[in-house]
TORVEX-31343 format. One record per residue (C-alpha): y, z, x; residue number from 0. Coordinates in Angstrom, 1 decimal, padded with zeros to 4 digits. Last residue first. Layout:
<rs>
+--------+--------+--------+-----+
:     py :     pz :     px :   n :
+--------+--------+--------+-----+
:      Y :      Z :      X : NUM :
...
+--------+--------+--------+-----+
</rs>
This chain:
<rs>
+--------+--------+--------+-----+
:     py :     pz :     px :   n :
+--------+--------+--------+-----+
: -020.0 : -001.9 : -036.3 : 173 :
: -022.3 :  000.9 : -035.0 : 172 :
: -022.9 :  000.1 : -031.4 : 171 :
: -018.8 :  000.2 : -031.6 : 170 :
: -018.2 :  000.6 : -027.4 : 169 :
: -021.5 : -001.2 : -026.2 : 168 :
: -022.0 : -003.7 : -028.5 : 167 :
: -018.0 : -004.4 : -028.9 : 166 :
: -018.0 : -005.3 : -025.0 : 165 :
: -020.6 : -007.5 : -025.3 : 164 :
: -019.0 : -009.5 : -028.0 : 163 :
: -015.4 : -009.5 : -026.3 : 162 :
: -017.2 : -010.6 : -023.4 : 161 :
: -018.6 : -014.1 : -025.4 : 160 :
: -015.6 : -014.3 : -027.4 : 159 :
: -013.3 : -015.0 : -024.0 : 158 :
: -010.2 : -013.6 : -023.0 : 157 :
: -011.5 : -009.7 : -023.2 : 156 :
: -008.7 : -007.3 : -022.4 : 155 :
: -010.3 : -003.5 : -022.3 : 154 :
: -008.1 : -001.3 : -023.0 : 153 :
: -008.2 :  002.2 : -021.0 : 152 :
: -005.7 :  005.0 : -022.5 : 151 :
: -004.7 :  008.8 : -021.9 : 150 :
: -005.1 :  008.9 : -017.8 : 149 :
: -003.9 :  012.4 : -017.5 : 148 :
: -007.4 :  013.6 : -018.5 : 147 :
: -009.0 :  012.6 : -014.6 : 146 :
: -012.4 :  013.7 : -014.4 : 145 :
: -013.7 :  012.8 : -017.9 : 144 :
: -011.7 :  009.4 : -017.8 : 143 :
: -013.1 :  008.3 : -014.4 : 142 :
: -017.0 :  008.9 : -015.3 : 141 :
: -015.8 :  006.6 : -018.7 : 140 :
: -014.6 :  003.9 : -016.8 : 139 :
: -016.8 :  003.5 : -014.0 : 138 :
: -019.4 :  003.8 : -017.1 : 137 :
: -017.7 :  000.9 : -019.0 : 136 :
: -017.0 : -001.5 : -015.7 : 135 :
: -020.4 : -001.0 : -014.4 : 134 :
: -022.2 : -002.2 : -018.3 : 133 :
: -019.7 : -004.3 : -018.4 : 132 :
: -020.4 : -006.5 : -015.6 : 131 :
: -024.0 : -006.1 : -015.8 : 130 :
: -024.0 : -008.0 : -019.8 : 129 :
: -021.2 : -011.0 : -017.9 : 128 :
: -023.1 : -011.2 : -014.8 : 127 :
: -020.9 : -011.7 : -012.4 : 126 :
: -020.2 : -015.5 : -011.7 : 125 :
: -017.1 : -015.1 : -009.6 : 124 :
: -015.1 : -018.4 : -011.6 : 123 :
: -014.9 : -015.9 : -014.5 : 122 :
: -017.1 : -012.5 : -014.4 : 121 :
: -015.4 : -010.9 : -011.5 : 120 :
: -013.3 : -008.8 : -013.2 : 119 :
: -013.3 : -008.9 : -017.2 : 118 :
: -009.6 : -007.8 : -017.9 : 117 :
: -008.6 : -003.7 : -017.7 : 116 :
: -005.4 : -002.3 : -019.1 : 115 :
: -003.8 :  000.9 : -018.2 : 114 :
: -002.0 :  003.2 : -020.1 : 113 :
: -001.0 :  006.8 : -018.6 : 112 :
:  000.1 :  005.7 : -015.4 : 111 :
:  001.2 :  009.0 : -012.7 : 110 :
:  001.5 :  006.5 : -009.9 : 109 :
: -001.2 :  008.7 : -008.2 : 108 :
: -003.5 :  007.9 : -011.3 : 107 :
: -003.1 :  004.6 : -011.5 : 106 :
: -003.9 :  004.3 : -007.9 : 105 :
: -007.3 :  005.8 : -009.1 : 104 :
: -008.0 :  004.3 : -011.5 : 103 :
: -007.7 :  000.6 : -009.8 : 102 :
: -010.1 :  002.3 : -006.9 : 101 :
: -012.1 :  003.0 : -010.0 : 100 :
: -012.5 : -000.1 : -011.0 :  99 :
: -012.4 : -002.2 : -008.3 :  98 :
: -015.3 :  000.2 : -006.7 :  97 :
: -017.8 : -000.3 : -009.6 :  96 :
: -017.4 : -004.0 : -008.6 :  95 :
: -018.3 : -003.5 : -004.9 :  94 :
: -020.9 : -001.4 : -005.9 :  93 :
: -022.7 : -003.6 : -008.3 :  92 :
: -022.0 : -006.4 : -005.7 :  91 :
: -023.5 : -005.2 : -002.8 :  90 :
: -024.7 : -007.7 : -001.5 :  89 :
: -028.6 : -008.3 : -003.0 :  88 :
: -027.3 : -009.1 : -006.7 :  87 :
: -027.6 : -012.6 : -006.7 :  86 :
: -024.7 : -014.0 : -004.6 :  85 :
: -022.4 : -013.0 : -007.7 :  84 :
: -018.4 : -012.7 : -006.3 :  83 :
: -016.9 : -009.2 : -005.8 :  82 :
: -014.1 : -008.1 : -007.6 :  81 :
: -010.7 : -007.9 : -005.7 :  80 :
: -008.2 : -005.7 : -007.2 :  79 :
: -004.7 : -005.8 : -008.2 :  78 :
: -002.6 : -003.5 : -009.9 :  77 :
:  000.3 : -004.5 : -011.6 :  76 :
:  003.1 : -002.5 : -013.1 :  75 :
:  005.8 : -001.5 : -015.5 :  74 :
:  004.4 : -004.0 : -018.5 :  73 :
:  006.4 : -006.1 : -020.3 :  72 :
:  005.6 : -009.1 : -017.3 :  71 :
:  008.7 : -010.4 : -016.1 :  70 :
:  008.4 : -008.8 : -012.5 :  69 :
:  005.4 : -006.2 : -012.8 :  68 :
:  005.9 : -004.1 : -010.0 :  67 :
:  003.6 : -004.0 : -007.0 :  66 :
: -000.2 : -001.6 : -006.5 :  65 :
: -003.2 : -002.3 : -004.9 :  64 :
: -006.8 : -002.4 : -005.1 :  63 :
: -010.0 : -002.5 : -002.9 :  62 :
: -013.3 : -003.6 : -004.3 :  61 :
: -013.7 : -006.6 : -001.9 :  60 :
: -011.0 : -006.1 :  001.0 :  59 :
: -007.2 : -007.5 :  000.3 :  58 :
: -006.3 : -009.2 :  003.0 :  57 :
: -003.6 : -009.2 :  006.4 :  56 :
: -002.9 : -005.9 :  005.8 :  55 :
:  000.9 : -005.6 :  006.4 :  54 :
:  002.2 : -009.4 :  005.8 :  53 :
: -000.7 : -009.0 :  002.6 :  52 :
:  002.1 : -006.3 :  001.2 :  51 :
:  004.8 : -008.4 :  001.6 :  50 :
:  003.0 : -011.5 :  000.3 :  49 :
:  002.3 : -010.0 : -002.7 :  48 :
:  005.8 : -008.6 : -003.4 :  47 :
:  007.4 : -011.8 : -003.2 :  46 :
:  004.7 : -013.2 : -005.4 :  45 :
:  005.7 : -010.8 : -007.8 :  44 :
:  009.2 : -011.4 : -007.7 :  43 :
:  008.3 : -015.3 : -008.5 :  42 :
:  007.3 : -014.7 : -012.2 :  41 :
:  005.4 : -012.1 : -014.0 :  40 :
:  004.0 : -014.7 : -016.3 :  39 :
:  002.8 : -017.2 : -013.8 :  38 :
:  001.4 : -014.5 : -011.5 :  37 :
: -000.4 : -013.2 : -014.3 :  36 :
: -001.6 : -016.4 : -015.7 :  35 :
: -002.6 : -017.6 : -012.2 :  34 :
: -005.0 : -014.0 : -011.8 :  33 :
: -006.3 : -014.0 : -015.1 :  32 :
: -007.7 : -017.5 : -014.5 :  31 :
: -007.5 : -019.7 : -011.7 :  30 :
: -005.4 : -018.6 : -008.1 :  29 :
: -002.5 : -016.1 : -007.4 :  28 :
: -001.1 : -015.6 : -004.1 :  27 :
: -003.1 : -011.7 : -003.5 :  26 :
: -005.0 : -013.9 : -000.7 :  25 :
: -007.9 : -011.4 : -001.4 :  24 :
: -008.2 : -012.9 : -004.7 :  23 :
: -007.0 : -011.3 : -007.5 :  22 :
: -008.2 : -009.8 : -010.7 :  21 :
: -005.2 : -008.3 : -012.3 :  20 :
: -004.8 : -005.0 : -013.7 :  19 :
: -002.5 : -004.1 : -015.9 :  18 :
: -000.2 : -001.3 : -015.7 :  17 :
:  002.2 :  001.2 : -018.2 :  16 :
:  000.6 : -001.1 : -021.2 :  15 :
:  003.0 : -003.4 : -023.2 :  14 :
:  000.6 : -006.3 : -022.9 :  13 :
:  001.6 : -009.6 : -022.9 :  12 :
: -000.2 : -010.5 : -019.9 :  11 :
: -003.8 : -009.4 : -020.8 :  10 :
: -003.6 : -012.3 : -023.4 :   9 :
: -006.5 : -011.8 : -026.1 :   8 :
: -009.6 : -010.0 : -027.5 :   7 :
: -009.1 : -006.4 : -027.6 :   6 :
: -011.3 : -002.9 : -026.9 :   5 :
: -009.8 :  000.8 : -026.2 :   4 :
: -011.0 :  003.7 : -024.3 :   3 :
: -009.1 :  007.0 : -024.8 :   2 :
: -008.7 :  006.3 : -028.7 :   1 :
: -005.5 :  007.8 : -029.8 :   0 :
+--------+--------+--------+-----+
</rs>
């Protein structure tokens, strides 16, 4: 099985042990990945949500946590905050690295073997699509050869233009 995995499609009907969602720091759903999740996996996750942002208040940039998955036919959802693009002079690279592995490494408490992965912060966020992936690949990869029990990353492009990207930097041969 190949440890790090790319497809073009629907991040929600993945059969994966967790996905991970881009969220806001409101965790109540919004555009994109984040609405099609919380439409998908149905009102128990926005239960859940609002339990856990009763106890924080909000998620922080690059932080993540973990809920059930509701209707989705996965076991769970992870959320994250990606930074949004002022430019490049806020942190952003770090912040984004940080979604990543903080997603990796809840996984890895939770004893996930399959996760899946959507383009954070390059939607509505305005991330450089090219930088993105460049962070979210390495973060990635660094993870994977510290931490074996993780057996699968896919990488859930929605859009052509990622999906292209993505396929130039994991199959530079195809």
């Amino acid at each position: 099985m190949e440890m790090i995995k790319l497809i073009k499609g629907d991040i929600t009907k993945l059969e994966v042990d967790a996905i991970v969602n881009a969220a806001n720091s409101s965790l109540m759903g919004g555009g994109g990945v984040d609405g099609a999740i919380h439409r998908a996996a149905g009102p128990s996750l926005h239960e859940e949500c609002k339990e856990i942002i009763k106890k924080i208040g909000k998620l922080p940039t690059g932080e993540a946590v973990i809920t059930g998955a509701g209707n989705l036919k996965c076991r769970y959802v992870i959320h994250t905050v990606g930074p949004i693009w002022q430019g490049g002079n806020f942190d952003e690279e770090k912040l984004l690295r940080n979604a990543y592995v903080n997603s990796l490494k809840i996984a890895k408490e939770k004893g996930i073997r399959s996760i899946a992965f959507p383009n954070i912060s390059t939607g509505v966020y305005g991330f450089p699509k090219d930088l993105a992936s460049d962070i979210a690949i390495s973060a990635v990869r660094e993870f994977l050869e510290k931490n074996p029990e993780i057996q699968q990353v896919i990488f859930v492009c929605f859009d052509e233009e990622n999906y292209e990207i993505y396929k130039k930097k994991l199959h530079p041969n195809e």
